[in-house]
N, C-alpha and C positions, 0 to 999 in steps of 0.2 A: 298182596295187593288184589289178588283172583276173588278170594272171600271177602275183602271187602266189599269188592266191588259187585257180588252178589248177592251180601245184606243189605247193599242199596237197593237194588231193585226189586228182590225180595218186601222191604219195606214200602218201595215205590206200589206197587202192585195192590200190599195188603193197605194201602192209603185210597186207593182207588178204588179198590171193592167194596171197605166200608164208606166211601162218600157215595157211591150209589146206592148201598143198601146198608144204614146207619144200623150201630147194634140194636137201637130200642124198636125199629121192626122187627116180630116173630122171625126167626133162626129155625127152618125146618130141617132135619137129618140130611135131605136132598140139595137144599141149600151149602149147608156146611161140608158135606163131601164136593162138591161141586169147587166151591170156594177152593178146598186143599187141594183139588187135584193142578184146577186152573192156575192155584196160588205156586205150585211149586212144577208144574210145567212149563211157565210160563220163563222163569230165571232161566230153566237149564235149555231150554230154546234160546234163548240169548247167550246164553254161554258156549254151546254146540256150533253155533251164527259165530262168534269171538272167536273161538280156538281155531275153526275151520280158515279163518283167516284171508290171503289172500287168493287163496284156495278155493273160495265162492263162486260160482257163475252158476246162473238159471241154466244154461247148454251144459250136460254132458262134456266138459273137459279133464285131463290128467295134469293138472300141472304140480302135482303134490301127493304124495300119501300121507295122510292126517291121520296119526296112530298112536296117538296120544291125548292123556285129558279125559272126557266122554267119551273121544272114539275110542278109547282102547277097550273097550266095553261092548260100543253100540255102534253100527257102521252108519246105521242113517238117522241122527239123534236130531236133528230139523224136524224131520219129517214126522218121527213117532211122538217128541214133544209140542209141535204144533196141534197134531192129530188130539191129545191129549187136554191141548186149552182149549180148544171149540168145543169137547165132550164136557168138560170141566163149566163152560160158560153158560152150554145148553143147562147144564141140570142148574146150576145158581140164578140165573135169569128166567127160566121157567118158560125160554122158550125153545122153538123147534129149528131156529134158523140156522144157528151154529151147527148143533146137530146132523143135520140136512145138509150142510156143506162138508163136514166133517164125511159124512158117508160119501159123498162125490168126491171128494178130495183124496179119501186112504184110494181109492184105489188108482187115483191119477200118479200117487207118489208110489207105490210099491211100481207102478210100469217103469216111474223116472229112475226108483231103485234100482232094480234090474238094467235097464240101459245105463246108467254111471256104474257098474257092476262090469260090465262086457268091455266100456272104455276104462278104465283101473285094471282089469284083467290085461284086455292089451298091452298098457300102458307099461304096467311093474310086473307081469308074470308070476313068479313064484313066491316072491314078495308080499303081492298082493292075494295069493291064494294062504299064507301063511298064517297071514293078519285074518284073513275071513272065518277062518276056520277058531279061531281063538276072539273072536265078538261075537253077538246079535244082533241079527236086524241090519 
């Protein structure tokens, strides 16, 4: 059901990039990497968002160690896959705004990394230094 429900939006996504820029517009290299990067960060941002579950809050809370899925990989897979579709959007849009946020933003999220980092540490202790040391990010 996880894969389906990620060729939907997978599909979703690549529906909406070619209705804003149809194939018989020129297709530049910068365009097409743009497209891929935005097109396949953009699922697994949703799906990082999905697994993480109830798990969610904007504040720094422990109500859960999510150790599985994405994260067993990636500890802050939100934040590097969002990071990823503004860079992605910049380059296929051809503009600077996404960009531009994208650079104010990585480093507001590595500070939120770091503090949800210190609260999981407190929270699961060894646990949570177990898990850190076996992902990225």
């Amino acid at each position: 059901m996880r894969m389906n429900l990620l060729t939907m939006i997978v599909m979703i996504l690549l529906i909406f990039i070619f209705a804003l820029h149809p194939p018989s517009v020129m297709w530049s290299p910068r365009k097409v990497i743009g497209a891929v990067i935005a097109g396949l960060s953009f699922p697994l941002f949703l799906l990082a968002h999905w697994q993480l579950g109830a798990s969610f809050s904007v504040k720094a809370k422990a109500r859960a160690l999510v150790t599985t899925g994405i994260y067993s990989k990636i500890r802050n897979p939100i934040y590097f896959f969002s990071g990823l579709v503004l860079v992605g959007l910049s380059l296929f849009l051809s503009i600077w705004g996404p960009l531009v946020v994208a650079v104010v933003l990585i480093p507001l999220q590595a500070y939120r990394a770091r503090k949800e980092e210190r609260v999981l540490a407190t929270a699961f202790g060894e646990k949570y230094q177990i898990y850190k040391r076996s992902t990225w990010f």
